[in-house]
C-alpha positions as CSV (number, residue, x, y, z in Angstrom):
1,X,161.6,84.6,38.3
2,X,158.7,84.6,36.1
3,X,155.7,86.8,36.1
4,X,153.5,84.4,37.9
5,X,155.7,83.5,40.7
6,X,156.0,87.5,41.3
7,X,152.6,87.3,41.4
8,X,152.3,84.5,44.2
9,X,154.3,87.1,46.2
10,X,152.5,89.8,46.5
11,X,149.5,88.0,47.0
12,X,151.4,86.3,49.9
13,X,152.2,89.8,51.2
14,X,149.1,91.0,50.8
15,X,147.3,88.5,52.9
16,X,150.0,89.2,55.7
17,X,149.2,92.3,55.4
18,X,145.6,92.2,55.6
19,X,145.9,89.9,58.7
20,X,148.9,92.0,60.5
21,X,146.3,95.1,60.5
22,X,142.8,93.2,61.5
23,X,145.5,92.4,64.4
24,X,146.0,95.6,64.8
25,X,142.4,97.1,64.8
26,X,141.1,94.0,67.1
27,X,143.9,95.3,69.7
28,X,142.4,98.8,69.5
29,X,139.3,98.0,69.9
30,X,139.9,95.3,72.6
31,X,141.4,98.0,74.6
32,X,138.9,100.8,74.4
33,X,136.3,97.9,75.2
34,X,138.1,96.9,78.3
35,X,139.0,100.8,78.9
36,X,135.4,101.6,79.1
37,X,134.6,98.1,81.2
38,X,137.5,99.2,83.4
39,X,136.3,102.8,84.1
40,X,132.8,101.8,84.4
41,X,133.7,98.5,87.1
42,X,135.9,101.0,88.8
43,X,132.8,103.0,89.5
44,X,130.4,100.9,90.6
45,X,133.0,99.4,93.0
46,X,133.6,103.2,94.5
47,X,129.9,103.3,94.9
48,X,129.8,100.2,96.6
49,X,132.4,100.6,98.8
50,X,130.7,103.8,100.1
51,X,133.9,105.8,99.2
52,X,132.4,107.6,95.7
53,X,132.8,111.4,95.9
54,X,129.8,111.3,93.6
55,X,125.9,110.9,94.0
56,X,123.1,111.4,92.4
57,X,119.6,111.6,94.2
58,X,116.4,110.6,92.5
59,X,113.9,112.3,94.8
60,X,110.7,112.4,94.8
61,X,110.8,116.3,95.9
62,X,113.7,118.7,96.4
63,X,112.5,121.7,98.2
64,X,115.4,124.1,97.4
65,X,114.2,127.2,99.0
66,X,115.3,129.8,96.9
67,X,113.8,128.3,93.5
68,X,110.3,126.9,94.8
69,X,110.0,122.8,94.8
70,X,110.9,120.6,92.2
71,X,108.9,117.3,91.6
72,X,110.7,114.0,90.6
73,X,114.4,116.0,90.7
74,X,118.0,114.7,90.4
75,X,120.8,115.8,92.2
76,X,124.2,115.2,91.4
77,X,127.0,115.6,94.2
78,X,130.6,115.9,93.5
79,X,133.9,116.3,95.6
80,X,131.4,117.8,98.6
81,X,129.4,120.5,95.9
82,X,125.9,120.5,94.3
83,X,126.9,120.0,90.9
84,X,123.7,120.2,89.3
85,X,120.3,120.2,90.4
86,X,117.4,120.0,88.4
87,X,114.5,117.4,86.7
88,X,115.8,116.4,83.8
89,X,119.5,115.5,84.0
90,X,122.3,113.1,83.0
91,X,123.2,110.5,86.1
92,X,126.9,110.3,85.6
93,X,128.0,106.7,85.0
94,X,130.6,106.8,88.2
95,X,127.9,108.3,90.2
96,X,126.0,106.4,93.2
97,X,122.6,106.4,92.5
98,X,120.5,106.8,95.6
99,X,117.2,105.8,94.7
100,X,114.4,108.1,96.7
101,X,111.3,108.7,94.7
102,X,109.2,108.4,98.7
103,X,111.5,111.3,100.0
104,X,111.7,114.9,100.4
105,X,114.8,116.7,99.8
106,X,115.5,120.0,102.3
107,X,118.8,122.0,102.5
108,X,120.9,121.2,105.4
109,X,119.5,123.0,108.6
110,X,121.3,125.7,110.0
111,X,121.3,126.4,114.0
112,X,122.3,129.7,114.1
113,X,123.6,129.7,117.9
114,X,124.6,127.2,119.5
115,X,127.9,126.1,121.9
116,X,128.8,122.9,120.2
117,X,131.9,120.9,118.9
118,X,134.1,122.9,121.5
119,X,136.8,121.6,123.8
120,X,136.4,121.9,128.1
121,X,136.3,125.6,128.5
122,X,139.2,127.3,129.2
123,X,140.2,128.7,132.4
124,X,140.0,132.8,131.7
125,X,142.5,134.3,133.2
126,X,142.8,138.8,133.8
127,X,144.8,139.8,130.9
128,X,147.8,142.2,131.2
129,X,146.0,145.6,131.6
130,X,146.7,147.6,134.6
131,X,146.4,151.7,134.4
132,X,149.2,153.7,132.4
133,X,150.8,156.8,133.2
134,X,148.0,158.4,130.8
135,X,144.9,157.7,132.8
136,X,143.9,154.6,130.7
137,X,141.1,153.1,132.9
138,X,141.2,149.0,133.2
139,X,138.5,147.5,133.0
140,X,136.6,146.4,136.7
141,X,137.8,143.1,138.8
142,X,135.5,141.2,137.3
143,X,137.8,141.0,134.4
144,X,137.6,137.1,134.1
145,X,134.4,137.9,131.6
146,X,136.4,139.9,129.6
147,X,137.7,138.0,126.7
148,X,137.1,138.7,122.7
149,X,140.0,137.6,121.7
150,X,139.1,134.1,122.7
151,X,138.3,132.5,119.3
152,X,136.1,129.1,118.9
153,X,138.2,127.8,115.5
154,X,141.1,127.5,118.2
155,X,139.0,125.2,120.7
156,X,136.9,122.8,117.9
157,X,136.3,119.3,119.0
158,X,135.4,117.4,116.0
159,X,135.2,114.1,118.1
160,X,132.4,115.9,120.5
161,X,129.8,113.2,121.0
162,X,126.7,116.0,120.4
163,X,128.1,116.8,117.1
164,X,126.4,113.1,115.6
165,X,122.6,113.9,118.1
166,X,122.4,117.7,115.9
167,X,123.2,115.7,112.7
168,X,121.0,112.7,113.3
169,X,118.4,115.5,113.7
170,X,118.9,117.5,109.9
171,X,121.5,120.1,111.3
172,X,124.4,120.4,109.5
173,X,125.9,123.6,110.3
174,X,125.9,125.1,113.3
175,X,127.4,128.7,114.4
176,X,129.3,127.9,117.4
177,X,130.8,129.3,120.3
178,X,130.5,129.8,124.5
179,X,127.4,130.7,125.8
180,X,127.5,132.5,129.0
181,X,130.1,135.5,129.9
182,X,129.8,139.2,128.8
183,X,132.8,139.8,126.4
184,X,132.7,136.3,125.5
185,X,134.9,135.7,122.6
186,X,134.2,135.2,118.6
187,X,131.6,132.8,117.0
188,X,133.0,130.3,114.5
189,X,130.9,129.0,111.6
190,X,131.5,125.1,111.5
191,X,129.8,122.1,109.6
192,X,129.2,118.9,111.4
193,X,131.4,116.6,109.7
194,X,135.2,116.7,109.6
195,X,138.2,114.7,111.0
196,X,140.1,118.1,111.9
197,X,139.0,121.1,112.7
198,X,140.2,122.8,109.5
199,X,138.0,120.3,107.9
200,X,134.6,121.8,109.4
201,X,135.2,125.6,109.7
202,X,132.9,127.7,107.0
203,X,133.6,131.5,108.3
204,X,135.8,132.4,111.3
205,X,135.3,134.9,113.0
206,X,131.6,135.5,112.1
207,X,130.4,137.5,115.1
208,X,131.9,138.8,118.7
209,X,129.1,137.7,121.3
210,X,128.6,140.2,124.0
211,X,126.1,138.7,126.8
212,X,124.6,139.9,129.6
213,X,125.7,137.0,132.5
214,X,125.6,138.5,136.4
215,X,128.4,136.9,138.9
216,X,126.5,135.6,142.3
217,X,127.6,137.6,145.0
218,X,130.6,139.4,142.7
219,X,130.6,142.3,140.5
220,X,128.4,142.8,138.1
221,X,125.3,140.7,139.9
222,X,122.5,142.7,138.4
223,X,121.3,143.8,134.9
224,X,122.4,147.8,135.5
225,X,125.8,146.3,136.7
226,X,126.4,144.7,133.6
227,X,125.6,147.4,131.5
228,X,128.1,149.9,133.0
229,X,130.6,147.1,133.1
230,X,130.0,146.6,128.8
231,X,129.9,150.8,128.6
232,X,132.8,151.4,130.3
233,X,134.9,148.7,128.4
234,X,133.7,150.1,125.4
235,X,135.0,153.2,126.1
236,X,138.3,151.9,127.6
237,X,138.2,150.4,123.7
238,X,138.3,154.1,122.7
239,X,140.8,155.7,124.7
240,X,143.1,152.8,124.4
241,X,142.9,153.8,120.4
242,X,143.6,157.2,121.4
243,X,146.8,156.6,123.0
244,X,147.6,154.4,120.5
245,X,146.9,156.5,117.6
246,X,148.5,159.4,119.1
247,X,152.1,157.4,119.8
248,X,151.7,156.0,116.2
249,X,152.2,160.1,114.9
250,X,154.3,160.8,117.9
251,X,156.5,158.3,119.7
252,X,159.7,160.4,120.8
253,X,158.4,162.0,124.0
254,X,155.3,159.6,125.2
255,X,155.2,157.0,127.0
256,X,154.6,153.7,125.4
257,X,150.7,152.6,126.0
258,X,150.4,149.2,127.5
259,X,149.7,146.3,125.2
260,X,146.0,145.2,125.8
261,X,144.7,141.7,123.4
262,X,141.2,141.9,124.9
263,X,140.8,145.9,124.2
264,X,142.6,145.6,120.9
265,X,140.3,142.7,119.5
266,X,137.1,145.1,120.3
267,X,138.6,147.2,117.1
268,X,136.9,145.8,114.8
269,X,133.4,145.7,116.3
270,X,133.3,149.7,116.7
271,X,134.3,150.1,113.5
272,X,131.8,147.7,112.3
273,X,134.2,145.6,110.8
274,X,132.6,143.0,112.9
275,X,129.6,142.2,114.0
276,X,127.9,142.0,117.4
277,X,125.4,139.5,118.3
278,X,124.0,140.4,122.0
279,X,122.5,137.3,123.7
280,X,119.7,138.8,124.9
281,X,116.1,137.1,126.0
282,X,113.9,139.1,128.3
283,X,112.7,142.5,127.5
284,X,114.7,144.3,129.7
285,X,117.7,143.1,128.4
286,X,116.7,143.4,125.0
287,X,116.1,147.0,125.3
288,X,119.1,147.4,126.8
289,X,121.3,145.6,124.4
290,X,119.7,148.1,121.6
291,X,120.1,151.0,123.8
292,X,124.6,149.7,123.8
293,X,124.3,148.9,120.3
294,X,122.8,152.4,119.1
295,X,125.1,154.2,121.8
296,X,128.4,152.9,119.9
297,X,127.4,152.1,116.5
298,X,127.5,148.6,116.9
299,X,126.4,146.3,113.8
300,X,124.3,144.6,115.8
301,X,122.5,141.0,116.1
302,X,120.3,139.7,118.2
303,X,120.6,136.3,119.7
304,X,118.1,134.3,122.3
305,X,114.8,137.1,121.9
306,X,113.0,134.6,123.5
307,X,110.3,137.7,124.7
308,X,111.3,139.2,121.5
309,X,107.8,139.5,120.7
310,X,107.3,142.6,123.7
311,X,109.6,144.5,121.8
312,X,109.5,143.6,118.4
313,X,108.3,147.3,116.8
314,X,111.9,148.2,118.2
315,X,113.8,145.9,117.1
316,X,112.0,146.5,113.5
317,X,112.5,149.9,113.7
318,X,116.5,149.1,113.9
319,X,116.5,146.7,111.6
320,X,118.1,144.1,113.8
321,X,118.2,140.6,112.7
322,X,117.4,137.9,115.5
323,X,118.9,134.1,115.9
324,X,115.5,133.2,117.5
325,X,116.2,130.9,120.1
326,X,113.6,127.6,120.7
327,X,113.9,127.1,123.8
328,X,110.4,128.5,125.0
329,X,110.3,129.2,128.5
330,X,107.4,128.5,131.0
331,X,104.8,131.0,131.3
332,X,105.8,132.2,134.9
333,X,109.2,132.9,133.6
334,X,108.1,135.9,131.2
335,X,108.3,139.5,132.1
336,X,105.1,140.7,133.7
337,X,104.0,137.3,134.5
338,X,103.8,138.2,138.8
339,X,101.7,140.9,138.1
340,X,99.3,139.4,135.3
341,X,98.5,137.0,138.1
342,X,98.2,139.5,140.7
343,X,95.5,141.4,138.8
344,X,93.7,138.4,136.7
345,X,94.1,135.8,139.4
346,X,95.0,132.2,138.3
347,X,93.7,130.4,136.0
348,X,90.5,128.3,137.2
349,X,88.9,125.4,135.3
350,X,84.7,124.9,136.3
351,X,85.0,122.0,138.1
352,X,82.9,118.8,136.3
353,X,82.9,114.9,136.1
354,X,84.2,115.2,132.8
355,X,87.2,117.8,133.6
356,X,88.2,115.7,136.4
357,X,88.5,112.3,134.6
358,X,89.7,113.4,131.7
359,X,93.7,113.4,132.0
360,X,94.7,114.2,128.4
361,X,93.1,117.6,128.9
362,X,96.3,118.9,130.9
363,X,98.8,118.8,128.1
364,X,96.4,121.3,125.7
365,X,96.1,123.5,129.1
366,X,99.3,123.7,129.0
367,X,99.1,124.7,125.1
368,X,97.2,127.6,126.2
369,X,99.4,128.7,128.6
370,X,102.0,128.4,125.9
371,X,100.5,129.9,122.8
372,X,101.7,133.6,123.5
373,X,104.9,132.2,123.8
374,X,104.7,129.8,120.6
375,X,103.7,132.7,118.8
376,X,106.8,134.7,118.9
377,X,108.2,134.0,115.5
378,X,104.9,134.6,114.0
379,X,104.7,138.0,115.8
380,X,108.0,139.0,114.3
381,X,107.7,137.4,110.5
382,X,104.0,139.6,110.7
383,X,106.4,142.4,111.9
384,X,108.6,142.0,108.6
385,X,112.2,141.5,110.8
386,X,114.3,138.9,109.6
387,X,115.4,135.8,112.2
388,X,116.7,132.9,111.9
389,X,116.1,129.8,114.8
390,X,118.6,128.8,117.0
391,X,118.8,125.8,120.4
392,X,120.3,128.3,122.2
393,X,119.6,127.2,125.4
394,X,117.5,123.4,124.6
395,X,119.0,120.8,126.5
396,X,117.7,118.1,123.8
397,X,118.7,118.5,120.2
398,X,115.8,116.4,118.8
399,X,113.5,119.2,120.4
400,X,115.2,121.7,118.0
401,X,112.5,120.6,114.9
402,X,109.7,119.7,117.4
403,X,109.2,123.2,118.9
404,X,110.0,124.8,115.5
405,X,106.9,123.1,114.5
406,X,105.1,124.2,117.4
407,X,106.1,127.8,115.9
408,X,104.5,126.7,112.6
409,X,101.4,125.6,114.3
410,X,100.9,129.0,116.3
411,X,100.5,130.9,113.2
412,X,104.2,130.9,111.3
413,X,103.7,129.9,107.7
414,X,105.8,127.3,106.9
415,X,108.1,128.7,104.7
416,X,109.3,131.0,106.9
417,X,109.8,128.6,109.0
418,X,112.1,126.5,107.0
419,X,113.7,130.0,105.7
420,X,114.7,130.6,109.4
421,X,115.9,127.0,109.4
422,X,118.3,127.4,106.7
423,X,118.9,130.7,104.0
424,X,118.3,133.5,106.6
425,X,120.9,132.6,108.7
426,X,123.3,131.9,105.7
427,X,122.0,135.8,104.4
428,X,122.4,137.1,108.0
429,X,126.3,135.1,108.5
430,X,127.5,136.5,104.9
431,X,127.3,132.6,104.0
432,X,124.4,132.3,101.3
433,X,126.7,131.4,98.1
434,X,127.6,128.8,99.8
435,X,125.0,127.2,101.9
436,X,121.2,127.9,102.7
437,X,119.6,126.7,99.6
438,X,119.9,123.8,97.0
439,X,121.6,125.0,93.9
440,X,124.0,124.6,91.7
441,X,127.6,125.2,93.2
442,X,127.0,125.6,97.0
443,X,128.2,123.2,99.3
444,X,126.3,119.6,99.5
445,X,124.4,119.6,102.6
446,X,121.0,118.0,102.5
447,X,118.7,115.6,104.2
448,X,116.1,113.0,103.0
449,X,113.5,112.5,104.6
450,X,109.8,111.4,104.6
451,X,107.1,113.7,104.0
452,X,106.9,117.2,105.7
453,X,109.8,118.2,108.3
454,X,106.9,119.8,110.4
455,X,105.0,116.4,110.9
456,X,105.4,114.3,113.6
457,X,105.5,111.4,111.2
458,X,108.3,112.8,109.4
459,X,111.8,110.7,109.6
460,X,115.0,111.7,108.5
461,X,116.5,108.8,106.5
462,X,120.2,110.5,105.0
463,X,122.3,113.9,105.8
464,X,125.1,114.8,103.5
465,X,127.3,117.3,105.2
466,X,129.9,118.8,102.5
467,X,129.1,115.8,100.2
468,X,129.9,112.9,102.6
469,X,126.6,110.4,103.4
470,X,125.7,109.7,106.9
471,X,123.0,107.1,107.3
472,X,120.4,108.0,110.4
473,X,119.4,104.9,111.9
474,X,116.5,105.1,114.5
475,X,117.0,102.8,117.9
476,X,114.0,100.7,117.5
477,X,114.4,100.2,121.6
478,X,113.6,103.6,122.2
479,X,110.2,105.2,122.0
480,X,108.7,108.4,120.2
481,X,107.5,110.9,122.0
482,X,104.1,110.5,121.0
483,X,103.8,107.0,122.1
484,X,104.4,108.3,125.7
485,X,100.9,106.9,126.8
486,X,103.0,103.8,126.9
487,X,103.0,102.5,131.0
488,X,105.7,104.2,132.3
489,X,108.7,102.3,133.0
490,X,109.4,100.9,136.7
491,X,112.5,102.8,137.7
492,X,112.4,103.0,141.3
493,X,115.4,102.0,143.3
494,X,119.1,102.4,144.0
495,X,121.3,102.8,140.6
496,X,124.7,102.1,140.4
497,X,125.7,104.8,137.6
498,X,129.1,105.0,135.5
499,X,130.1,108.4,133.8
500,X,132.1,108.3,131.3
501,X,133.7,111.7,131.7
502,X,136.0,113.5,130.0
503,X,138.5,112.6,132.4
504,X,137.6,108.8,132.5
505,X,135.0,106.8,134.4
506,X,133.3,107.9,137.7
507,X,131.0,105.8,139.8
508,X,128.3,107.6,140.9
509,X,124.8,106.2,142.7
510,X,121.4,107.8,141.6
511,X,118.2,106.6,144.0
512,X,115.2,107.2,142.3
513,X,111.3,107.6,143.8
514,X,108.4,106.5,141.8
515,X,104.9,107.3,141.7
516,X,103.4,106.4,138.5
517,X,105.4,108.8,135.7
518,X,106.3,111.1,138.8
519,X,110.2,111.2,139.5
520,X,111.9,112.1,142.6
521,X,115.2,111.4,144.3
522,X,119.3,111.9,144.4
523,X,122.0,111.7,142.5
524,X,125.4,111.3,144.8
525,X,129.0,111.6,143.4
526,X,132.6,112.4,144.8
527,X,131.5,116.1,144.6
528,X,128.4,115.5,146.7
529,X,124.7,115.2,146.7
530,X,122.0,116.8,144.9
531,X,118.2,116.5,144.6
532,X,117.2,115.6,141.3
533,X,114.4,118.5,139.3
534,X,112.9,119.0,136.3
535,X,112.5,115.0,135.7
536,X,110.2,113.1,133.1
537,X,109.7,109.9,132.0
538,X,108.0,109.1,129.2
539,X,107.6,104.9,128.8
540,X,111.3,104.2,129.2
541,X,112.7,107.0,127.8
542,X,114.3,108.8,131.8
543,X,115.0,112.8,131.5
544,X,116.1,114.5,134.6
545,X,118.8,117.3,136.0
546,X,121.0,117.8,138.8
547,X,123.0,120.6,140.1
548,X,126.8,120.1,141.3
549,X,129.3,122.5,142.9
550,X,132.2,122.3,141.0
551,X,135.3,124.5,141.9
552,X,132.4,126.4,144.0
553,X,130.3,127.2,141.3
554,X,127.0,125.5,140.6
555,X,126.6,123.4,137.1
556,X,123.7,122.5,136.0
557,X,123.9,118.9,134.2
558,X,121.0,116.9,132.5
559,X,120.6,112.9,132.1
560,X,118.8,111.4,129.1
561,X,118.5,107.5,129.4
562,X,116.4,104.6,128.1
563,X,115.7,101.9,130.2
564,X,115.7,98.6,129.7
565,X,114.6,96.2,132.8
566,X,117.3,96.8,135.4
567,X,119.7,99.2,133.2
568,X,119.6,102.4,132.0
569,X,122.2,103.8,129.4
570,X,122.2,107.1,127.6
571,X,124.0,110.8,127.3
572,X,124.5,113.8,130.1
573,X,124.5,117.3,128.9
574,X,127.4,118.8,130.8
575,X,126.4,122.3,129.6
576,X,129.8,124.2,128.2
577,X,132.1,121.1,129.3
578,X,130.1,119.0,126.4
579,X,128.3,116.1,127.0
580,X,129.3,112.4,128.2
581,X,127.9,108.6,128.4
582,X,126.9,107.1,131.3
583,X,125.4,103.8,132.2
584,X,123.3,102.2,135.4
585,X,122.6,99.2,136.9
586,X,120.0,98.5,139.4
587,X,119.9,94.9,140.9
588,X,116.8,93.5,141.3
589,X,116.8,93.6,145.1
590,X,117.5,97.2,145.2
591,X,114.0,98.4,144.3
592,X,112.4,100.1,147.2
C-alpha cells in the first residue's frame, strides 16, 4: 500500500475515534443529568406524598427560648431532629418547604403532670408481704394503695383518643402516669405521637409519685392518717434493707427475709436515686409533704401546689421545684376561705340601675374573686422557685393555654410563662438536651401558630412531634369560647345517648332542663341514675358531669358535646379509665 492510502486510514480511524468517545462523554453526561433529575423528582414526590423525613420552615418568628427570637428563620428537620436552626441557611433540595412567613414558631409544650395515654387501670391487688420471723412490720390493710413498682411505660395506650385533644392544643410531651393513690407507681416521660409504645417513651422512670388520697369510710380517711400510713412504709423500706443487708453478709443461720416488690422498688427513692414528686395542693398537705420529704431525705418535687402561693417562702427555702397545676379552684375551696367569710362577711355590690342590668359585669366579679388564685405562679416566679405548669386535674385540655394565660395576665411575665410551658420542666425531668428549647440537635417538636400563644386570637396551625407533621384543623361547627354571647342552644328534652365505651356501645338516656343557658337534669344508665352538676352551655357547645357507682365506688365522668338541632355528639372524660365518644339523639317530640 502506498503512503496515501495509509493515510486514508488513520484518518478513517481517527474520525471513529473521535465519534466512539463524544459517545462516550454524551452517555456520562446524560446520566449525571438524569441522576440529578432523578434524585431531585424523587424528592419532591416524598414531599408531596407527606412521607419526607425532611422539612424546612420559613417562619416568620421562631421563639426558641433558650437563644431569644429569631426574625424571618429557617428550620430544617430531619429523621425526627432539629437539624439546624437559624436565619440564614441552605433549604436542602429533598426538603419540604413549609412556607410560614405569618407564623410564630414555639417549642413543643410540655405538661409536666398529667395521667394520659394509659390503658384501664389495673386492678391493685396486696402484694406478698406478711410479717417475718424478724419483726418486719407490713404495711396497714389498706395496702391496695401501695404500689411503686407499678410502672406507666408498661400500661401506654398510644391509640388513647385524648392523646390527639393535648396535641391539637400545642402539647407534645406529656409526663404521664395515675393520678390518685398514695404509693402510686412511677411517672413515664412520653411524646404524643407513636404507633407503639416504645415509639413515644423519652425517660422511664422519671419520678415515683407519692399522693396523699383518703379511702371513704376505710383506713387512711383523713390527712394525719395518711401521713402515718407513708411514714411507716417508709420505714418498713428501711428495715426491710436491714434484714436484707444483714442476710447478704450472713446467710447460714438466719432466716431468709420475705421477698417484698413494693418495699424493694422504694430503694431508690431513699437513696435519692429517684425522685419523688408529692401531689400535693392545699397548704396543709403541702406542709406536710415537705415535713416527709425533709424527714427521709427525699429528692423531692412538688406536683398540683395549687395554694402553693400560702407557702411559697418554704418551699423556696427547700429549694423544691413545683409542676404547677392549672386547674384553679373556686374561691370557697381555698384554705381559710370559711373563716375569711366569717370575719369579712360576703361580698356585697351597692345596689343600682346600672349594676342590676348590666349582666356582663358577673364574669369580671368573678375575676376578682379569682385574682389571688390567678396569681399563684406570679407569687412563686417573684419568689425565685422554679415550676413548670401542669393539667393536673383540668377536665378540658384546650383550658390548659387559656388559664395559663390568665396566669400571664395576673402579673406572670410572659416568658416565664412559656419557660414553665416548655425548658423548666425538661431542666426539672433531666430532659433539656433533648427537648425544651429550639436548637440544633434536640428532638423536632414545635408548633406554628398565629401571633402570641397568650392571645385569644392566637391559632395553632402545625405540631411536629419527633419530626412527623400533624395538621390542626379547627371544626368550623363548633364555637369559641369567646363567641359564647351566641343564643344558647335549645337542648331541653329526653336524649337518647350512645357511649362508645371501652367495652363497646351502651345506650344510655340523658333528660335535660332548660332555662335560658341554665342546665339541669339526669343522666340514666344500666348502673343507675344520677343528677347532672357543674353544667354549661355556651351557644352549642354542652359541658356537664355526672357521678356513677361503679364496683361501689363513685366516678366522676364529664360530657363535652356540640349540638346540632336534635343531636349532640362529642367526648366523656372517664377520669383514670380515659375518655370515650358518645352521641344523642333527641326527636323532635321529645322536648318538654
Amino acid at each position: 500500500m502506498n503512503f496515501n492510502t495509509w493515510i486514508n486510514i488513520f484518518t478513517i480511524l481517527e474520525n471513529n475515534l473521535r465519534r466512539v468517545c463524544m459517545d462516550f462523554k454524551l452517555k456520562i453526561q446524560m446520566l449525571l443529568f438524569f441522576g440529578s433529575l432523578l434524585s431531585a423528582l424523587n424528592g419532591v414526590t416524598m414531599a408531596a406524598s407527606g412521607v419526607a423525613d425532611v422539612y424546612a420552615i420559613r417562619a416568620g418568628r421562631i421563639v426558641t427560648v433558650s437563644s431569644g427570637v429569631i426574625e424571618n428563620g429557617i428550620i430544617i428537620i430531619r429523621d425526627g431532629i432539629i437539624e439546624k436552626v437559624g436565619d440564614n441557611i441552605e433549604i436542602p433540595v429533598e426538603a419540604e418547604l413549609i412556607e410560614a412567613d405569618s407564623l410564630t414558631v414555639y417549642p413543643g409544650l410540655i405538661d409536666a403532670c398529667v395521667s394520659l395515654a394509659l390503658k384501664k387501670k389495673p386492678v391493685k391487688k396486696p402484694p406478698d408481704s406478711s410479717s417475718d420471723s424478724d419483726g418486719e412490720t407490713s404495711p396497714p390493710e389498706s395496702i391496695a394503695l401501695l404500689q411503686p413498682e407499678w410502672m406507666a411505660s408498661d400500661w401506654l395506650d398510644p391509640k388513647d383518643a385524648k392523646i390527639k385533644s393535648y396535641r391539637e392544643i400545642g402539647v407534645t410531651t406529656a409526663l404521664t402516669a395515675l393520678d390518685d393513690g398514695i404509693f402510686i407507681g412511677q411517672s413515664c416521660l412520653i411524646n404524643l405521637a407513636g404507633d407503639a409504645p416504645e415509639e413515644m417513651i423519652i425517660k422511664s422512670p422519671v419520678a415515683l409519685h407519692i399522693g396523699f388520697a383518703r379511702q371513704r369510710g376505710d383506713y387512711p380517711s383523713t390527712l394525719m392518717g395518711v401521713m402515718a400510713f407513708q411514714r411507716q412504709t417508709f420505714l418498713d423500706v428501711n428495715h426491710h434493707r436491714l434484714l436484707w443487708e444483714r442476710y447478704a453478709r450472713q446467710k447460714r443461720g438466719w432466716r431468709r427475709p420475705l421477698a417484698n416488690k413494693s418495699l424493694d422498688a422504694l430503694f431508690p427513692a431513699l437513696d435519692r436515686r429517684m425522685p419523688v414528686i408529692m401531689l400535693a395542693d392545699r397548704e396543709n398537705e403541702i406542709k406536710r409533704a415537705l415535713a416527709l420529704a425533709e424527714e427521709f431525705r427525699l429528692n423531692t418535687i412538688l406536683a398540683g401546689a395549687t395554694e402553693g402561693w400560702r407557702v411559697a417562702e418554704l418551699l423556696k427555702s427547700q429549694q423544691v421545684p413545683v409542676l404547677l397545676s392549672l386547674n384553679f379552684p373556686k374561691p370557697d375551696q381555698v384554705t381559710g376561705y370559711p373563716f375569711k367569710l366569717k370575719i369579712e362577711g360576703p361580698k356585697t355590690e351597692p345596689a343600682s340601675a346600672e349594676a342590676t342590668s348590666d349582666k356582663k359585669s358577673e364574669p369580671e366579679k368573678d375575676d376578682a374573686e379569682m385574682s389571688e388564685i390567678y396569681a399563684n405562679a406570679a407569687r412563686l416566679s417573684q419568689a425565685g422557685i422554679k415550676f413548670a405548669f401542669c393539667s393536673k386535674g383540668l377536665k378540658k385540655p384546650e383550658d390548659f393555654i387559656k388559664n395559663a394565660a390568665k396566669a400571664v395576665k395576673h402579673g406572670l411575665a410572659e416568658d416565664a410563662a412559656l419557660r414553665a410551658l416548655t425548658l423548666n420542666a425538661a431542666q426539672i425531668f433531666g430532659v433539656s438536651n433533648q427537648i425544651g428549647s429550639i436548637e440544633d440537635g434536640k428532638i423536632a417538636n414545635l408548633l406554628l401558630t398565629t401571633g402570641n400563644i397568650f392571645e385569644d386570637k392566637a391559632a395553632i396551625h402545625l405540631v411536629f412531634v419527633d419530626g412527623k407533621k400533624f395538621e390542626v384543623k379547627k371544626d368550623p361547627s363548633k364555637k369559641a369560647d369567646n363567641n359564647s354571647g351566641a343564643a344558647p342552644a335549645n337542648v331541653s328534652g329526653a336524649w337518647s345517648v350512645t357511649v362508645e365505651s371501652p367495652q363497646g356501645a351502651v345506650a344510655a338516656t340523658l333528660t335535660l332542663h332548660q332555662s335560658g343557658s341554665e342546665i339541669t337534669g339526669e343522666f340514666s344508665s344500666e348502673v343507675g341514675a344520677s343528677p347532672i352538676y357543674n353544667s354549661r352551655l355556651s351557644g352549642n357547645e354542652l359541658e356537664f358531669s355526672v357521678k356513677l357507682i361503679i364496683a361501689g365506688s363513685p366516678l366522676e365522668i364529664t360530657f363535652y358535646g356540640t349540638v346540632t338541632g336534635n343531636s349532640m355528639e362529642g367526648a366523656i372524660d372517664l377520669g383514670e379509665m380515659g375518655s370515650a365518644g358518645f352521641t344523642a339523639i333527641k326527636p323532635e317530640y321529645q322536648r318538654l
